[in-house]
C-alpha positions as CSV (number, residue, x, y, z in Angstrom):
1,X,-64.0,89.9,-7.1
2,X,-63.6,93.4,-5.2
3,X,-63.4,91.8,-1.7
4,X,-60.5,89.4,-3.6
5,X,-58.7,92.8,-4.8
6,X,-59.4,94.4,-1.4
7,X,-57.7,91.8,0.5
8,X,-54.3,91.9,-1.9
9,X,-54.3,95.4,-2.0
10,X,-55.0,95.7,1.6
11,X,-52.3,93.1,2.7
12,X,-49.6,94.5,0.4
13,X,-50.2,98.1,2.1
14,X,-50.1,96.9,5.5
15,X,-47.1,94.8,4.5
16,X,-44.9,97.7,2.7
17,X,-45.7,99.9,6.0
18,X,-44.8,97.2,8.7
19,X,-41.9,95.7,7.4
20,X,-39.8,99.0,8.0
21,X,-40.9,99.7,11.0
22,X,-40.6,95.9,12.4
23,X,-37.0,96.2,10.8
24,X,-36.1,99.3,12.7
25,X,-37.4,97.5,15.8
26,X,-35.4,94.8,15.5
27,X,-32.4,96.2,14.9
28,X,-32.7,98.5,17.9
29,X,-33.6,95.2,20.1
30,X,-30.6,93.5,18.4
31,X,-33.1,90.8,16.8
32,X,-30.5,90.0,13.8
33,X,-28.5,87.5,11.9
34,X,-24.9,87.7,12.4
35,X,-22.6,87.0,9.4
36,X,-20.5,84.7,11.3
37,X,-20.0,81.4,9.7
38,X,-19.4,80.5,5.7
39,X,-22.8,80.1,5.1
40,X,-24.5,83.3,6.1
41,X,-22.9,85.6,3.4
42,X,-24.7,88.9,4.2
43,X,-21.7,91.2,5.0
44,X,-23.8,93.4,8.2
45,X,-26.0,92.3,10.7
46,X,-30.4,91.5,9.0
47,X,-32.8,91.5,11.1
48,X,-34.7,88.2,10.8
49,X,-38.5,88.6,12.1
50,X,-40.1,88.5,8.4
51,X,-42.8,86.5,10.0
52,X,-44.7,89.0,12.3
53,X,-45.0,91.8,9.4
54,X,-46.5,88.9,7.0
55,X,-49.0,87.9,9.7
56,X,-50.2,90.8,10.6
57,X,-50.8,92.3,7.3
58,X,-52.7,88.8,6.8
59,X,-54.8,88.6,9.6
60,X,-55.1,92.7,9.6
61,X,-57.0,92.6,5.6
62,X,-59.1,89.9,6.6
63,X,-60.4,92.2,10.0
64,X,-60.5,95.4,7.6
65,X,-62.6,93.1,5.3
66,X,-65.0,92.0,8.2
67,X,-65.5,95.9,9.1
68,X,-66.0,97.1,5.7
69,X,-68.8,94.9,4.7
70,X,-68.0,93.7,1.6
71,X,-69.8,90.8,0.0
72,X,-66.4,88.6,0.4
73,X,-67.0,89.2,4.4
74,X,-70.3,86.7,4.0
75,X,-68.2,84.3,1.9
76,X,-65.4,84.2,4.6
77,X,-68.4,83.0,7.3
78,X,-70.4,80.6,4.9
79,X,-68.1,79.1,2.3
80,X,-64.8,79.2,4.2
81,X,-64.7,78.7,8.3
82,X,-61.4,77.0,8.1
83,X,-59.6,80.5,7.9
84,X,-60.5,81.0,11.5
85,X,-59.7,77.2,12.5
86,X,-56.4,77.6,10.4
87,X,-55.0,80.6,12.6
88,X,-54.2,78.8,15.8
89,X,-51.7,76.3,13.9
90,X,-50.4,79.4,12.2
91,X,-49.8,81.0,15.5
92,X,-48.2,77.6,16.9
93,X,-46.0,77.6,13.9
94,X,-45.0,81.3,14.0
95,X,-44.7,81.1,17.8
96,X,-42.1,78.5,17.3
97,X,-40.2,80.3,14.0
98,X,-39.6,83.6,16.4
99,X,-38.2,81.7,19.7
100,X,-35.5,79.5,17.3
101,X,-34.9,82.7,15.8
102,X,-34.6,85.4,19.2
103,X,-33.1,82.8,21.6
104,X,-32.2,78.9,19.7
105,X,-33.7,75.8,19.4
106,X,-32.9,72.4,18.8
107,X,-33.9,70.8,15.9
108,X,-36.1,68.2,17.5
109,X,-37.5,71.4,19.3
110,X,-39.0,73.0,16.3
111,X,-39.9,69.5,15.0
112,X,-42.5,68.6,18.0
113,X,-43.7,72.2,17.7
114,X,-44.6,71.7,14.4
115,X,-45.9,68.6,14.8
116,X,-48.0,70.0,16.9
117,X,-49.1,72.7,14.7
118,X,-50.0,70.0,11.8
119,X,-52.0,68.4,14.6
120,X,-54.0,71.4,15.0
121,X,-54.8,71.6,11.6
122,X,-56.0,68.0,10.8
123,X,-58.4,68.8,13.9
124,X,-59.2,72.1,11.8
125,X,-60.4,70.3,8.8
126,X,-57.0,69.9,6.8
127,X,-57.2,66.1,5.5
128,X,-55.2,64.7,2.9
129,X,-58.5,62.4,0.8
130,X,-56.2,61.0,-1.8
131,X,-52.7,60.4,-3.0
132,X,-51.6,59.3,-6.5
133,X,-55.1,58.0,-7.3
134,X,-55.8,56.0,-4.3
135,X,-57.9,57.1,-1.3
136,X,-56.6,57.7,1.9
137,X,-58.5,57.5,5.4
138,X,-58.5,56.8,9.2
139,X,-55.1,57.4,10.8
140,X,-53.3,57.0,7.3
141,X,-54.8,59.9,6.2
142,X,-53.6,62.0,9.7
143,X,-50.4,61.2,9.5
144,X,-49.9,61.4,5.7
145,X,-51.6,65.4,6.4
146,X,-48.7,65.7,9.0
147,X,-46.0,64.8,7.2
148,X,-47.2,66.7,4.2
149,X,-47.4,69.7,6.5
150,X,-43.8,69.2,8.2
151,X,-42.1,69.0,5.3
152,X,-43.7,72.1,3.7
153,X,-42.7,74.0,6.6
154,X,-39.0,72.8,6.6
155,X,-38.6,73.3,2.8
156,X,-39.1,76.9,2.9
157,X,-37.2,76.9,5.3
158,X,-34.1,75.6,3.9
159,X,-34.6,77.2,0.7
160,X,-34.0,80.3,2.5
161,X,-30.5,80.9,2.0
162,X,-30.6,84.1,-0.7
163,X,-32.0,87.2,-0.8
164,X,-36.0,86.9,-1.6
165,X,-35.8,83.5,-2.5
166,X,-38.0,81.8,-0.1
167,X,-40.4,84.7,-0.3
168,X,-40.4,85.0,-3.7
169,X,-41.2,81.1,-4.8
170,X,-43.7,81.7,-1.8
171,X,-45.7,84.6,-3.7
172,X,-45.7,82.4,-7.1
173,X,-47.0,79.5,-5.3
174,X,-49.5,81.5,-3.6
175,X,-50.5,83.3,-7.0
176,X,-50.6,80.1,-8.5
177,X,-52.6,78.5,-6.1
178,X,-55.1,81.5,-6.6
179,X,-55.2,80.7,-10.1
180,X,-56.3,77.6,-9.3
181,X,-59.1,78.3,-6.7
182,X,-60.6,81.0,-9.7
183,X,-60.3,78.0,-12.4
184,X,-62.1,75.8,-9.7
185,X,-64.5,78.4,-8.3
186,X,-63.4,77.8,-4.7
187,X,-64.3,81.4,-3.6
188,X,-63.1,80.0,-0.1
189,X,-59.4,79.3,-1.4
190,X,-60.0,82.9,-3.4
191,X,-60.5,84.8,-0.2
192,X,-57.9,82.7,1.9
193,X,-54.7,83.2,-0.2
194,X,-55.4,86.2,-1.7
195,X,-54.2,88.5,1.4
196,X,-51.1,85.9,1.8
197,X,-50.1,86.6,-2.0
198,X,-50.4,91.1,-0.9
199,X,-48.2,90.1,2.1
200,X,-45.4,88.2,0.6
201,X,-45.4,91.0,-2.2
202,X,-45.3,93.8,-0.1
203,X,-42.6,91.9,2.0
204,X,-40.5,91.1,-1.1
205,X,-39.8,94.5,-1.7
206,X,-37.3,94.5,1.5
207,X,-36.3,90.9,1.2
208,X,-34.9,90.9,-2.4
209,X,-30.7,90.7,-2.9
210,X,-29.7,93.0,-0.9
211,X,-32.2,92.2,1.7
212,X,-32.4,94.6,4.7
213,X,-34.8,91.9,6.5
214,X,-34.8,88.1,6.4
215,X,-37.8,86.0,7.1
216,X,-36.3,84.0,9.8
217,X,-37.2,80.8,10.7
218,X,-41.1,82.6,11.5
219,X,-41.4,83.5,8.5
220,X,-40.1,80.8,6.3
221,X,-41.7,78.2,8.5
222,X,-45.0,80.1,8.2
223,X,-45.0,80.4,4.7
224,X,-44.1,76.4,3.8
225,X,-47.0,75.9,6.5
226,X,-49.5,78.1,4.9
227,X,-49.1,77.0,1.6
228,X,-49.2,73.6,2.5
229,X,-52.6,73.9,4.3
230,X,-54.0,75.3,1.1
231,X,-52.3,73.0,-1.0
232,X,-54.6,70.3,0.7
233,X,-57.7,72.2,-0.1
234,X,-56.9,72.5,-3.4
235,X,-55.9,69.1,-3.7
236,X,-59.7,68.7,-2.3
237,X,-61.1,70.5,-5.3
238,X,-58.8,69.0,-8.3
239,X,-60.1,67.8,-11.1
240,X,-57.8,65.6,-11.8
241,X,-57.4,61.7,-9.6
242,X,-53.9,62.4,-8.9
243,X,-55.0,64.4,-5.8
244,X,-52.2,66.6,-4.1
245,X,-50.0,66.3,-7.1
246,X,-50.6,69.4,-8.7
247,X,-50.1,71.2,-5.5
248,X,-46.4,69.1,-5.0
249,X,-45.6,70.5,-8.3
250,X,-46.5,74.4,-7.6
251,X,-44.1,74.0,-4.6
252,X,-41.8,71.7,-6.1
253,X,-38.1,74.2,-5.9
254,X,-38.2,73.9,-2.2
255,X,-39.7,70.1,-1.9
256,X,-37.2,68.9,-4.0
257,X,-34.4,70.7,-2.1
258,X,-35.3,69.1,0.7
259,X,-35.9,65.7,-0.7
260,X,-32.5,66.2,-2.3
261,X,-30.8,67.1,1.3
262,X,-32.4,64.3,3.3
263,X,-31.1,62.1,0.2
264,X,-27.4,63.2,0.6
265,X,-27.1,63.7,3.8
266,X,-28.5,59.6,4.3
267,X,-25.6,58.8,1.7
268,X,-23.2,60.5,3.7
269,X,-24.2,59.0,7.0
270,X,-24.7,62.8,8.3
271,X,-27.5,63.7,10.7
272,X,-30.5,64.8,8.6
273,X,-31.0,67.9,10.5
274,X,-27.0,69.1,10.3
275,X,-26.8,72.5,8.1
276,X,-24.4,72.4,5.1
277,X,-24.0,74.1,2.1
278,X,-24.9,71.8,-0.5
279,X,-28.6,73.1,-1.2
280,X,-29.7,73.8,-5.0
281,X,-28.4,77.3,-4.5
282,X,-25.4,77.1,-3.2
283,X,-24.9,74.6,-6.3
284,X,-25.6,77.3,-8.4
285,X,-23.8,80.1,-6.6
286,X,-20.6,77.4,-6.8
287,X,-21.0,77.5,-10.7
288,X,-20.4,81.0,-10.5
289,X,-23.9,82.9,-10.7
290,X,-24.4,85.5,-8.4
291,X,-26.9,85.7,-5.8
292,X,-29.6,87.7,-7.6
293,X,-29.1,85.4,-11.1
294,X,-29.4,82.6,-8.9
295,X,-32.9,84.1,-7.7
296,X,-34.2,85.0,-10.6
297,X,-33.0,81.6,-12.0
298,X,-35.3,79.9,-9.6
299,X,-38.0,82.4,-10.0
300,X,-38.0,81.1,-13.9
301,X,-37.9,77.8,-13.1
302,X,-40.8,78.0,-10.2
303,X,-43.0,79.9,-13.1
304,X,-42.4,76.8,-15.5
305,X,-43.4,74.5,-12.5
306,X,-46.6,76.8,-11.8
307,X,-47.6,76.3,-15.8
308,X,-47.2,72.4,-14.9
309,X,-48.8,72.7,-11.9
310,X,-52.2,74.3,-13.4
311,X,-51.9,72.2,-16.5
312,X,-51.5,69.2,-14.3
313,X,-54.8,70.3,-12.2
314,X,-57.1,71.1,-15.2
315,X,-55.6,67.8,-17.3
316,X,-58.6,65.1,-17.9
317,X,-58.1,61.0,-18.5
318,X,-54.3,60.1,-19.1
319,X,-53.1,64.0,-19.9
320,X,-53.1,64.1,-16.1
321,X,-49.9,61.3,-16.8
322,X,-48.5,62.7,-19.3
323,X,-48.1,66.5,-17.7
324,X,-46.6,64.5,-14.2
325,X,-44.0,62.5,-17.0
326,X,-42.8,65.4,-18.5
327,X,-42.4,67.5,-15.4
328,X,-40.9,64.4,-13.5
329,X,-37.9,64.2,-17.1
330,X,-37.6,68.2,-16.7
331,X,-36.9,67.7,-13.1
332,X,-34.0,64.8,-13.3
333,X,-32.4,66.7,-16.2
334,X,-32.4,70.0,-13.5
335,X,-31.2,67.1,-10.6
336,X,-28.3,65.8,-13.1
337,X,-27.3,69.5,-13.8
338,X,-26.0,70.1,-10.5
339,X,-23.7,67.2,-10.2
340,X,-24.2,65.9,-6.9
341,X,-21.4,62.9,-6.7
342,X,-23.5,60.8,-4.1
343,X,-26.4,60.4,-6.4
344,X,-24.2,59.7,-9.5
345,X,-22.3,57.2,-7.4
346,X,-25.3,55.8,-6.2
347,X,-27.1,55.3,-9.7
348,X,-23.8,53.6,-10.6
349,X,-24.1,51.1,-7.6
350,X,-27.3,50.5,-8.7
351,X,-26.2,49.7,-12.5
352,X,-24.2,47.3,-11.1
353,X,-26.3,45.3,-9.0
354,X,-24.7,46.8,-6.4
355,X,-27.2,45.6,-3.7
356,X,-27.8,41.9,-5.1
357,X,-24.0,41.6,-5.0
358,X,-24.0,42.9,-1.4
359,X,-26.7,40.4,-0.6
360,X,-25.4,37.3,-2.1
361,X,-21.9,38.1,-0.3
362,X,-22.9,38.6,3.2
363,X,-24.8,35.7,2.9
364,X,-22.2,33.7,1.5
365,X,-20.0,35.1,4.6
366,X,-22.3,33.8,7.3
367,X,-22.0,30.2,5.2
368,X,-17.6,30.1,5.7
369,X,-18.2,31.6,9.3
370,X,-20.1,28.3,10.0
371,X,-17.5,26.0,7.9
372,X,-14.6,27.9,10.2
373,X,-16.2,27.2,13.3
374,X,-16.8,23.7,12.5
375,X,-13.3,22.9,10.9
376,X,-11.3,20.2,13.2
377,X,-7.4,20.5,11.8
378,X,-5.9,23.4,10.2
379,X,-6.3,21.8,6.7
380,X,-10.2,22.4,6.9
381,X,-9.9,25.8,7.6
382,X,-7.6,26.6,4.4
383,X,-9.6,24.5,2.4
384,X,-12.3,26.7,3.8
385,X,-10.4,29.9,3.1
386,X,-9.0,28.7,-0.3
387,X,-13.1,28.5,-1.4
388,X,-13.5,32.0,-0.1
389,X,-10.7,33.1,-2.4
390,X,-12.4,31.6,-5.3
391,X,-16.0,32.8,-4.6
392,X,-14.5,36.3,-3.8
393,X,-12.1,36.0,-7.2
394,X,-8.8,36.8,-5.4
395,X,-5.5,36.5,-7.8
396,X,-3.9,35.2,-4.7
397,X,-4.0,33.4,-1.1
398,X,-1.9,33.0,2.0
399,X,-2.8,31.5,5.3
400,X,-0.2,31.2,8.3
401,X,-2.2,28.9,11.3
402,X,0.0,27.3,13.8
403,X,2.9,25.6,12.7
404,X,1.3,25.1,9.1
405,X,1.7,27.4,6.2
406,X,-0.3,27.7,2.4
407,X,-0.1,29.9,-0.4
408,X,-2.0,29.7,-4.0
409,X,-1.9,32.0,-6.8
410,X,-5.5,31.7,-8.2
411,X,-5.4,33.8,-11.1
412,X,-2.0,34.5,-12.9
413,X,-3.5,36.8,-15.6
414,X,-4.1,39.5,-12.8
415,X,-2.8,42.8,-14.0
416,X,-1.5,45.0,-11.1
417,X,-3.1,44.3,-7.9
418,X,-3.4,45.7,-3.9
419,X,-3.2,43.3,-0.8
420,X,-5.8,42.7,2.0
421,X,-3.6,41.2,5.0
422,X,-5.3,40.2,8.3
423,X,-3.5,39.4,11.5
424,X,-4.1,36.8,13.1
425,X,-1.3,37.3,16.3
426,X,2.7,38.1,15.4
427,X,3.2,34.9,13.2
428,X,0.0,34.0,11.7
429,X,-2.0,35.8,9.5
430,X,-4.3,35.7,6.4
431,X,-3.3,37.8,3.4
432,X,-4.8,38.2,-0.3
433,X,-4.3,39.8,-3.5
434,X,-7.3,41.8,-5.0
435,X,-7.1,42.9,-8.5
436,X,-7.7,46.6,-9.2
437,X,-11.1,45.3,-11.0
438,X,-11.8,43.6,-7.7
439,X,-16.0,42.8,-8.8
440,X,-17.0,42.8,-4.9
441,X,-18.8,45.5,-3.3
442,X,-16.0,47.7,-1.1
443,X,-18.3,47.3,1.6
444,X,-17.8,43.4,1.7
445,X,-13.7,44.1,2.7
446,X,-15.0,45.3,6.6
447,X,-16.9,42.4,7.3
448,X,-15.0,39.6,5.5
449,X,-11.4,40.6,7.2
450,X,-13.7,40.7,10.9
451,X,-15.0,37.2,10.1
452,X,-11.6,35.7,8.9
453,X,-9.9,37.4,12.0
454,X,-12.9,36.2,14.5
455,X,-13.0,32.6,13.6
456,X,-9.5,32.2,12.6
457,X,-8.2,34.0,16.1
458,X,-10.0,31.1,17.6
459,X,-8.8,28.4,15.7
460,X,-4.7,29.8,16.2
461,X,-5.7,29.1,20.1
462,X,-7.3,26.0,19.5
463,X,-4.6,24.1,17.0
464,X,-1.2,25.7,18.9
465,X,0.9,24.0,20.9
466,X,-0.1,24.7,24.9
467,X,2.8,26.1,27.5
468,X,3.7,22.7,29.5
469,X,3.0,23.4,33.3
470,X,6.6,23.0,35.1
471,X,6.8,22.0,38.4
472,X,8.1,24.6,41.1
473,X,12.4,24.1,40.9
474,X,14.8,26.0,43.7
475,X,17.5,25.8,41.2
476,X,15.8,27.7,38.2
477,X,13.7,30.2,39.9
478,X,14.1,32.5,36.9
479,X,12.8,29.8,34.7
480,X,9.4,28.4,36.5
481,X,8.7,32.5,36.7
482,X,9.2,33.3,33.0
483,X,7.0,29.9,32.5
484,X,4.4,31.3,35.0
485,X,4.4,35.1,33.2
486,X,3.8,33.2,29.8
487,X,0.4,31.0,30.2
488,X,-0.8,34.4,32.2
489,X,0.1,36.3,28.7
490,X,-1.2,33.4,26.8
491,X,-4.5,33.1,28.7
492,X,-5.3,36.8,28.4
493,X,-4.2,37.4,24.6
494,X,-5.0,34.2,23.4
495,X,-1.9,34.4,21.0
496,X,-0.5,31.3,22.6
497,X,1.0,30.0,19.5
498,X,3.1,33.2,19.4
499,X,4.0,33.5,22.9
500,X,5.3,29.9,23.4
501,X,7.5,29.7,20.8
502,X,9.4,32.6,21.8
503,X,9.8,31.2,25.3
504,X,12.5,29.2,26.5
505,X,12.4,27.4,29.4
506,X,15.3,26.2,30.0
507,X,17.0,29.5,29.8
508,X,18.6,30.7,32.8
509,X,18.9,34.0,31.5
């Protein structure tokens, strides 16, 4: 237990001395955030290296621990060599944080780097054994520890968008996790986020609304990676079969803002990596909270998550279920709180039966495309088009083809309606009537008026009248031109129909 207090006490020293004089630094190197977009909404210039003062005060306690010659020192080499197998994916990982954040990287960029890094540490000894109650091994288990590890890393670092935030949810997973190695007797897990818990403490202290330093990208990235390493060792030592789920809950804030942005941003159709400002706090800072209620909201709500989180990993037999059940209602009521429109739309589309309706109408599409492309006179392809109508439940139906024209109203009762008309060339055309209640999925429209214009475009060429070929005539030079200049036009627009009857041969004009 002293070697546990020396290495917080230690760390949070050596943090609260660095982190002012790395600040300074930076600012006289010109290492800072500029408050240039709507986004960033510090009003001077942060310097943004939080990383290197949190390493170094966690790598410095555990050398002042090796020289002092405490009993934790013997622990470190017997119980837990993964520290020292740990630090070269830590340094990959906090290599990468400070070049995105001195010179830029892409996104992809920092993704293979920390890839890498979550390579390193499976070959360290980090292994995912089991997931929701069911063993995981062989490659499965690799790239499930990856993953895990990635995201981690990338949802501290996109919580980290106020003051002390990232850090702060940071030190009460790391405290919590420390909980957890003491109620497990992991002195390993003790010793190994103990020093991280001093560091994030003493750092927090500069990093809180107003902040005079930001982690950056090292230090948020370092943090989420950290934590998530040590997540799978306590995982290792649960008591409970659901595994890692304990751990997901103790870092739940930032895993489900990321879950929540790769969610919208796939409803959206936006790149998954693009920046916006739609995370859980800038939800909140939209209601009106300010920046600091807003952090100490989330600080409240990651306590109530640690509480599940150690209840969760102590729970025996089906209280294990119960624990994940209630957490999982408290966390949709928090989800349904900050009124994200794609989600409601989307559990609305689902209601509906959204997706079967989808299904059934493209494949009822592909089934008329076929009956168009087989029709041999125009009055197949309306009687074709007339059944579409039906199964689609347009109030009414027009089809202009040729020389031939049709119109039904299917459904006279229709209150108030809007019209879906598709060209066919200048005279012939498709047009319906769709009821403001129209039951079809909006994305049926797109491909239904590309099908209709497709195979019908084909058939207009097909069933029109051809341009006669007229023999070369000294006396109507004009005319055997204006006939040449139309089966050119009609051959490369294929609106014959159109063209020919507004061409007179005979005309000497």
């Amino acid at each position: 237990m002293l070697s546990i207090i020396f290495l917080t006490v230690f760390s949070f020293v050596l943090s609260l001395l660095l982190t002012p004089l790395l600040r300074h630094f930076a600012l006289r190197r010109g290492w800072v955030d500029q408050p240039n977009d709507r986004r960033k909404m510090h009003p001077i210039p942060v310097p943004r290296i939080g990383g290197l003062p949190i390493v170094i005060a966690y790598v410095g306690s555990f050398g002042m621990l090796l020289l002092a010659g405490l009993q934790g020192s013997f622990t470190l080499e017997q119980s837990f060599p993964l520290v020292r197998k740990l630090l070269p994916a830590a340094a990959l990982v906090l290599t990468v944080g400070l070049i995105d954040d001195l010179v830029g990287l892409r996104s992809w960029h920092k993704l293979v780097g920390q890839t890498l890094a979550a390579a390193v540490a499976c070959y360290g000894g980090i292994h995912i054994q089991s997931f929701a109650g069911f063993g995981v091994h062989g490659i499965l288990d690799v790239s499930l520890t990856i993953v895990w590890l990635v995201g981690c890393a990338n949802a501290f670092n996109l919580i980290d968008g106020v003051d002390g935030l990232a850090s702060g949810l940071g030190l009460l997973a790391s405290l919590t996790t420390l909980v957890a190695g003491l109620l497990h007797g992991d002195a390993g897990l003790v010793i190994a986020i103990a020093p991280l818990a001093g560091a994030l403490l003493g750092f927090l202290l500069f990093n809180f609304n107003p902040a005079s330093i930001f982690l950056g990208d090292s230090g948020s990235l370092l943090i989420g990676f950290m934590l998530g390493c040590y997540a799978v060792i306590w995982s290792q030592k649960s008591a409970t079969l659901l595994g890692i789920t304990a751990p997901m809950i103790a870092l739940s804030i930032p895993l489900l803002d990321l879950a929540l942005s790769i969610a919208r941003r796939f409803l959206r159709r936006q790149p998954i990596f693009r920046a916006d400002r739609d995370h859980i706090h800038h939800r909140l800072l939209d209601r009106g909270l300010t920046p600091r209620r807003v952090t100490l909201l989330l600080y409240a709500l990651g306590g109530l998550a640690a509480c599940f989180s150690l209840l969760q990993s102590r729970a025996h037999g089906g209280l294990g279920g119960i624990v994940v059940a209630i957490f999982c209602a408290v966390v949709w009521i928090g989800i349904r709180n900050l009124r994200y429109q794609e989600f409601d739309l989307a559990a609305r589309w689902l209601r509906q039966n959204g997706l079967r309706s989808m299904v059934t109408s493209h494949v009822c599409l592909r089934g008329y495309e076929d009956s168009l492309r087989a029709a041999a006179s125009v009055e197949e392809c309306w009687r074709t088009v007339r059944t579409l109508a039906h199964e689609f439940r347009f109030s009414h139906v027009e089809l202009q083809l040729g020389t031939r024209s049709y119109r039904e109203q299917l459904d006279k009762s229709a209150n108030g309606s809007w019209t879906l008309h598709i060209p066919l060339s200048e005279r012939e055309h498709v047009r319906f009537m769709c009821p403001f209640e129209f039951s079809r999925a909006p994305t049926v429209i797109t491909p239904l008026a590309d099908l209709l214009h497709r195979s019908l475009s084909e058939k207009a060429a097909q069933f029109s009248p051809s341009v006669p070929v007229i023999a070369a005539n000294s006396s109507t030079p004009k005319a055997c031109k204006r006939a040449r200049k139309a089966e050119i036009m009609r051959r490369f627009s294929g609106n014959s129909g159109a063209i020919a009857s507004r061409v007179h041969l005979g005309d000497p004009r």
